[in-house]
N, C-alpha and C positions, 0 to 999 in steps of 0.2 A: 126552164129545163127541169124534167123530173129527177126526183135524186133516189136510187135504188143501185143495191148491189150490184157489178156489172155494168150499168150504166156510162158513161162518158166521162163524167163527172163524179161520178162514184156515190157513196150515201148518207152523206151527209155533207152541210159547210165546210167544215174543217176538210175533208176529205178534197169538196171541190178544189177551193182554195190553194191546195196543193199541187193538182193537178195542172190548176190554171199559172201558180208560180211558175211549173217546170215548162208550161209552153212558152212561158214568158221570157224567163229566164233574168226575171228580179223578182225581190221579194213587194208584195204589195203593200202600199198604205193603208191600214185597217182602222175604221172607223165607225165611232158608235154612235145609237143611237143619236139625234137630237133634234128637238120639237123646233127649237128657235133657227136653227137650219134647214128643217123642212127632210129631216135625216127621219125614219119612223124605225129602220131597221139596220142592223149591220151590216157594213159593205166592207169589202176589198176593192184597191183602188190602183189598177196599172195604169201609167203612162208612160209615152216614146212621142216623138218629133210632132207629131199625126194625129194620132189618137189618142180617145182617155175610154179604158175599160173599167166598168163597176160591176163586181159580182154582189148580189141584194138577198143577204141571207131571208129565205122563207120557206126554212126549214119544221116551222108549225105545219106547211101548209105540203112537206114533201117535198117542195124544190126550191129552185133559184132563179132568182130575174138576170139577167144577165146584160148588161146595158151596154152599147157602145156609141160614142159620139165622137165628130171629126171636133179637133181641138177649132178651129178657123168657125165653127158652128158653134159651138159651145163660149166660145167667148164674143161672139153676137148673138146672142141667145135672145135676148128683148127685140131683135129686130124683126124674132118669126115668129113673133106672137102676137096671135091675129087679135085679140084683146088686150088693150092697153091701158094701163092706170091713166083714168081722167087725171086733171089737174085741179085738186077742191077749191084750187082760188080763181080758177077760170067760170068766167061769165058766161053762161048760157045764152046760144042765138035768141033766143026770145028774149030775154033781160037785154039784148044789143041791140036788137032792132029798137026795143020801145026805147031806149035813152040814145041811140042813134037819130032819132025820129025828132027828138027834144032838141034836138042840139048839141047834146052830150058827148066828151070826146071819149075815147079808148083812153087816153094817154094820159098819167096824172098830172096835176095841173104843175106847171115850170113854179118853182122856187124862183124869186128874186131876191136877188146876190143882195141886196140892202137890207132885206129883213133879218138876214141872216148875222150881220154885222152888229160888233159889240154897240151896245150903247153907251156913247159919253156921258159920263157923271157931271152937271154944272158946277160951279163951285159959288 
């Protein structure tokens, strides 16, 4: 959304923010930057039963992102993302088929309950 005098939003962050409070009618979460959250800019942060709205100051650039997600979305988020972290310790079909081929099982090999047991001291 552009931010200029006049506008919806008005012209600047702080401005929007304001605006967006009184549609809201609570004050919102404001949070800053952060890289290890994957946060690059300042947001404002309404939420209600439903939804979660983030206002994304980018204000360098003349406006604001303005984002909204259904909470029920937002907390399966991994499930709609069409790329998903491999697993580094999982085995490649080709690594499976050749030790498949071998005789080699999937499964690591069974632990017997005797090796595991103390050893008697003789005397």
């Amino acid at each position: 959304r552009p931010l200029r005098k006049g506008r919806q939003l008005g012209h600047d962050f702080k401005t929007a923010v304001e605006r967006l409070t009184k549609t809201m009618g609570v004050d919102p979460i404001i949070l800053e930057p952060n890289a290890d959250e994957g946060r690059r800019f300042d947001e404002a942060v309404w939420m209600n039963d439903e939804i979660i709205i983030r206002l994304v100051n980018r204000e360098f650039q003349k406006q604001v992102g303005l984002v909204y997600v259904s909470k029920d979305v937002q907390s399966n988020i991994a499930s709609y993302r069409k790329h998903k972290k491999e697993d580094p310790t999982k085995l490649s079909k080709d690594i499976k088929m050749v030790t498949r081929s071998s005789g080699a099982s999937d499964e690591p090999p069974a632990t017997n309950p005797a090796d595991k047991a103390p050893k008697k001291k003789g005397k």
